[in-house]
C-alpha positions in Angstrom: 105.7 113.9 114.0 106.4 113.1 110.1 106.4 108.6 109.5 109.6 107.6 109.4 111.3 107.5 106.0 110.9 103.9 104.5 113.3 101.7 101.7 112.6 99.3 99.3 115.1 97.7 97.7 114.2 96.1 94.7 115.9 92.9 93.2 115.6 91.0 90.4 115.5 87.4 91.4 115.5 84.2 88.6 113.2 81.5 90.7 110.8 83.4 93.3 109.9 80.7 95.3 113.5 79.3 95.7 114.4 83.1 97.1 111.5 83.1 99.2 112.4 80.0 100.8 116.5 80.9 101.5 115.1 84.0 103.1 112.4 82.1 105.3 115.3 80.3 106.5 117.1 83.0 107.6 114.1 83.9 109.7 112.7 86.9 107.7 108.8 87.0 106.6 106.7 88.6 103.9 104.2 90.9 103.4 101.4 89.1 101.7 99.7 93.0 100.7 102.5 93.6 98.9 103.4 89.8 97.0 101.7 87.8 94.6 103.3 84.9 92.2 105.8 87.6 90.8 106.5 89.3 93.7 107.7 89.1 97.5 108.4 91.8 100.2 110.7 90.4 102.5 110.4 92.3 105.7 113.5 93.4 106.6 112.1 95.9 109.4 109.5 98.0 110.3 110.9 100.2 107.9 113.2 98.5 105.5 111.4 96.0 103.0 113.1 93.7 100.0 111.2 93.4 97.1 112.1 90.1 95.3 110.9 90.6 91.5 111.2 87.6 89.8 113.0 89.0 86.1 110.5 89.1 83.4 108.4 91.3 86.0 111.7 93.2 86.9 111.9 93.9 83.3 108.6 95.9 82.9 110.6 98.7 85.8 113.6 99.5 83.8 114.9 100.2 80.2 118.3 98.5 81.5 119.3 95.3 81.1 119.1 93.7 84.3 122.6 93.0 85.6 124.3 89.5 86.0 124.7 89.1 89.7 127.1 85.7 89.5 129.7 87.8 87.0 129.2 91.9 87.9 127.8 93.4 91.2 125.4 95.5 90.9 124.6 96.5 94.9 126.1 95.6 98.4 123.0 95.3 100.7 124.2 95.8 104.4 122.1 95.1 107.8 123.0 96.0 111.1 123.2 93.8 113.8 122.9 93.4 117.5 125.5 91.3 118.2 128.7 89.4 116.9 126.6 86.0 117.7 124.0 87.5 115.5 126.1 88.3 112.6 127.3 84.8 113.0 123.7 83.0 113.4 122.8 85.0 110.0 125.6 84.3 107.8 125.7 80.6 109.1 122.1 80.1 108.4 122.8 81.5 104.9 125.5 79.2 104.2 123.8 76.2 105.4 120.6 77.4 103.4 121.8 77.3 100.2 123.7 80.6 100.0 127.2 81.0 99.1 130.4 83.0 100.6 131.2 86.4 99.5 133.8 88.3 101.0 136.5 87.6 103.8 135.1 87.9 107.5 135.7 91.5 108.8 137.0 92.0 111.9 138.0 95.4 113.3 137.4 94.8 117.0 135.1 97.7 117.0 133.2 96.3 114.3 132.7 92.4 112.9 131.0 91.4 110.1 130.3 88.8 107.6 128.5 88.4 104.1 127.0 85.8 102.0 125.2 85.8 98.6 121.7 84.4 97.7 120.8 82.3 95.5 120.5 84.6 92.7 124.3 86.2 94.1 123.3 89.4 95.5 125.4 90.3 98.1 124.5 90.7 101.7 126.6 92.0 104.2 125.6 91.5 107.9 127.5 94.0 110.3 127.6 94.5 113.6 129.2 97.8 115.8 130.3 98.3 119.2 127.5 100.6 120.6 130.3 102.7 122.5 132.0 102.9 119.0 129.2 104.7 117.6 128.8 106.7 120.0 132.4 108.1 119.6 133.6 106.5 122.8 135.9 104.0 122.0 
């Protein structure tokens, strides 16, 4: 049976330890094998990592200028769910945390979701679906 197919997303952050922190609040860990003092996986899943790259490191990846987060967006990073309560827990430890509000709640009965930005305003959306819904059965 092949391993399932992995992501890392890779973001530029300004102050590595401040990041590391919000995110630790929020309940997430790291991967120490993978981090060192410019540098943190965030665990997102078994599968799905975050890899916080403070900038001047970011730099040494792309030819690009790396993007403004607080005056363009540059990507919409969305998690599931497992629960309305959960997207709720999330986006209110985010808040409280030092994160800031992004977009309107969404609420389509079916599916509920909020998002919040970091502190170095990448957007996170936390979503969750009715399982019937994704099924097709509502």
């Amino acid at each position: 049976m092949p391993q399932p197919r992995m992501i890392f997303v890779n973001l530029p952050v300004k102050d590595l330890e401040t990041t590391k922190n919000f995110f630790s609040k929020l309940g997430f860990g790291f991967n120490p094998q993978f981090s060192d003092d410019t540098t943190a996986c965030l665990v997102i899943s078994d599968t799905i990592f975050a890899m916080l790259i403070s900038e001047p490191r970011f730099k040494d990846f792309t030819k690009k200028e790396i993007a403004d987060a607080s005056a363009t967006t540059e990507v919409l990073v969305a998690l599931s769910a497992g629960s309305r309560a959960e997207v709720d827990a999330m986006a209110d430890a985010a808040l409280a945390s030092g994160g800031s509000p992004a977009n309107e709640p969404m609420d389509e009965g079916f599916m509920y979701g909020r998002s919040f930005q970091d502190p170095d305003h990448h957007i996170w959306e936390v979503v969750w679906m009715d399982p019937a819904a994704v099924q097709g059965q509502a």
